[in-house]
Structure formats: C-alpha cells, structure tokens
N, C-alpha and C positions, 0 to 999 in steps of 0.2 A: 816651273814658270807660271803666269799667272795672265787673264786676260787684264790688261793695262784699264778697261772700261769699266768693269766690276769685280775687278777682286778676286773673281773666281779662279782655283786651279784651271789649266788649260783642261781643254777637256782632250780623252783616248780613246780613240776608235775601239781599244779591246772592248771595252764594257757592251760597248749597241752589238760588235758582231758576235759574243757571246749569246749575249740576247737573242738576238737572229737566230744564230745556229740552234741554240736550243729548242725554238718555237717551231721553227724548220723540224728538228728532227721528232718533236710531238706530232706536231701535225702530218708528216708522211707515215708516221707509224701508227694513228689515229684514223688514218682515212686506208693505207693497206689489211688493218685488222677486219675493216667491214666488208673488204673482200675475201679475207682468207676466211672468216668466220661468217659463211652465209647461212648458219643452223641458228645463229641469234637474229631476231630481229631488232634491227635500225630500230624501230617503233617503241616499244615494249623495254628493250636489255638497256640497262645501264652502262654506265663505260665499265662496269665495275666486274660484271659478267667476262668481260674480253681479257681481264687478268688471270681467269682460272682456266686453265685446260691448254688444249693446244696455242702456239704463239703467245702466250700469255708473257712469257721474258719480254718481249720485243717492246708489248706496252708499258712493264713495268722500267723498262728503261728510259723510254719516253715521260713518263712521270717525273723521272730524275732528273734528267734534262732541261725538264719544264721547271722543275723547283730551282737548278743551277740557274736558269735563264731571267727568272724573274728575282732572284737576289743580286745578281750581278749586272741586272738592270738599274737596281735599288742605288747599288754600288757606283754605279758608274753615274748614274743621278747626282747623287752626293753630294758626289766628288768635285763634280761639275758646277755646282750651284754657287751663287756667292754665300760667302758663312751666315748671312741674315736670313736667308733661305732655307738654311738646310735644316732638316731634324732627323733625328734618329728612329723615332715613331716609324715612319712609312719603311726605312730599313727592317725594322725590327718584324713589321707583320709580313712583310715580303720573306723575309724568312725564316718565319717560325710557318709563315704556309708552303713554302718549300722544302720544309721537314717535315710538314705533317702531307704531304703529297709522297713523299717518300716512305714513311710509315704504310699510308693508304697503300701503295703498291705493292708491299710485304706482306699487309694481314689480309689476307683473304678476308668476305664478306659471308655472311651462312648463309647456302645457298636455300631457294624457297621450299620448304616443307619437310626442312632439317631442322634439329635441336642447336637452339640457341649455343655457341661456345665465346669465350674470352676474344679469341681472334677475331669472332667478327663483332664483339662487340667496337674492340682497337679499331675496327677497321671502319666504322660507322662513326666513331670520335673525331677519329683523324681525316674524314672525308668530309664532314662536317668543319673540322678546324679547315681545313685548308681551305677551303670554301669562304668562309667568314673571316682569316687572316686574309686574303690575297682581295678581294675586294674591297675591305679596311683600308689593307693600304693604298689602293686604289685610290681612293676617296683621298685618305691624308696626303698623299703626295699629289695629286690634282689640286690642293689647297696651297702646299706651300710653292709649287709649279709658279704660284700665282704672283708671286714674291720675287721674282725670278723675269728681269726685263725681252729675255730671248725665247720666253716662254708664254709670254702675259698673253697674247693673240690664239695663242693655239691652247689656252682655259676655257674660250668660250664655248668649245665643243668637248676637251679631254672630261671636265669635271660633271655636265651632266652625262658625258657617258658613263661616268665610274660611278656615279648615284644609279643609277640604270643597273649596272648590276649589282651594287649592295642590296638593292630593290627586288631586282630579281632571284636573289637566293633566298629572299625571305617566302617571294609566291610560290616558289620550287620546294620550300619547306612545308607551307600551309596550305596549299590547295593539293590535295593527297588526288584527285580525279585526273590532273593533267596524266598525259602518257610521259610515262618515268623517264625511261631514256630519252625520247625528245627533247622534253623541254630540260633535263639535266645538258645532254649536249649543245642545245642553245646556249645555255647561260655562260657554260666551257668559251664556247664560241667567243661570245661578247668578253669573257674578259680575255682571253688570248686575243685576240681582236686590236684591243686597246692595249695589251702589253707591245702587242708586234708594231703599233702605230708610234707611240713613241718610243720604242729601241730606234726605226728609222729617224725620227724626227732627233734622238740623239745622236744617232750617226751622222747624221746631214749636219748637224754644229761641230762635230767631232773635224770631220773632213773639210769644211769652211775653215775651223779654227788652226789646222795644218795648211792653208792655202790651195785645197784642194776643190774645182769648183765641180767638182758631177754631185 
C-alpha cells in the first residue's frame, strides 16, 4: 500500500526497531566493556583495544549489530521515501560501512611495539572505511531526507549534524595530538547519535502511518 499523499510505500515499523535494537545492543556493550576492562584507559585505548583479549566477542558482536542496524536504517529509509526521494548512494555507503565494521571486528589491530602484520594492516582499512562510508552516507541521505515532505523540518538540524561528523573524522584523522580514544569515541558517539535520532524519527512515522498515536 502506499501513503495516498506522496506516493511513498507505507512505511514498517521493522526497519526503526531493527535500528534501535541494534544501536541498543552497541551501546550497552560499548559502555559494559569500560567496566569489565578497567586495565585500558577510557582516555588513551581505542575502541579498537577492547576487541583483543578478554570480553572482546561481546564488542565484536556489537560491531555487527551496529553495521545490521545502520543498513537496515538505510533500508527502511528507502523504502519509505517517495520514489523522487530516494537513492541508492546513501544505501550503498550504509552498507559497505556495515561491512567494513564487520571486517574491523575480525582483524585485530598490531598491537603497539609489535611487528607490523597483514591483519592489522585489514584492520586499520576497514576502520578507516567504515568511518568515511557511514558518515558519507550520513551526509547523502540528510540531502535527499530533504526531498522528502515529512522529513523537510527535521533537515534543518539532521544535515549539519551529519557535516559535523564527516568533519569530524577528518580532525580525528589529522590532528595526531588529540587523545586517541577520546576523541575516536566522540566521533562514535555523534554518529550513533544521529543514527539512533532518526531510526526514532522513523519509527514515530512508521506508528503514525499505522494509526498508532504514541
């Protein structure tokens, strides 16, 4: 079925609460790690550190999760949009950064004052790709968001948030003096941040668009 106003497929609650759950289960496994793991410092370690050694499954799953949750955001975006709206583009970076989060999870990084190997070179690739896909599409889909009549109000804050962090991976990459993990999990932050902002903001049209008013 279609909304009779614009054309677009009705929209389905799966897509936001997939979203949700998966940023959900990032994020309690992202914020349990810094308790189970009090030998790394918050300050100093990267999230990248919390993959090797003990608990380390817990966050590598979380990774997964987060790459499911941010394609099947994409997804259910889409889907949702009228056909003048939509592109392919911001699907496509949502999940090629959802595979390269996936990747990052599996290859270990060389740990410091170890010999360079292959795996962490992967693993310095693919944390890098997923970093610059997933704020990509950040950015393109806050563009065509724009396009988009049930969406046009809530641009004026989605898109420079998502410039914000294309912006911010760039300072994260060229200012070598910031503290590493800090400002890497800042930048985390802000884009989970804006992912988790509209999965809701999609769900909230999802549950309208089924007559549902909470």
């Amino acid at each position: 079925m279609q909304d009779t106003t614009t054309g677009a497929p009705r929209l389905s609650p799966l897509w936001p609460r997939l979203a949700l759950a998966g940023i959900a289960c990032f994020l309690v496994a992202a914020t349990a790690l810094h308790l189970l793991r009090p030998e790394l410092d918050p300050v100093d370690s990267q999230m990248s550190l919390y993959l090797i050694g003990a608990w380390g499954p817990l966050l590598q799953g979380a990774y997964v999760m987060l790459g499911i949750a941010m394609t099947g955001l994409a997804i259910g975006l889409y889907r949702g949009m009228p056909p003048a709206a939509r592109s392919a583009a911001p699907l496509l970076m949502f999940a090629l950064g959802g595979l390269s989060l996936a990747i990052t999870a599996y290859a270990w990084m060389d740990l410091p004052g170890l010999d360079a190997t292959m795996e962490g070179l992967v693993h310095g690739i693919s944390a890098q790709g997923a970093f610059l896909f997933a704020t990509t599409g950040l950015v393109l889909q806050a563009l065509r968001l724009r396009l988009d009549p049930h969406w046009r109000r809530h641009v004026r804050w989605l898109l420079p948030w998502a410039i914000a962090c294309f912006a911010a991976i760039w300072v994260l990459a060229l200012w070598r003096e910031l503290p590493r993990g800090l400002a890497q999990k800042a930048v985390i932050a802000m884009i989970v941040g804006w992912l988790a902002a509209v999965a809701m903001l999609l769900g909230r049209q999802a549950r309208a668009a089924l007559g549902d008013p909470r």
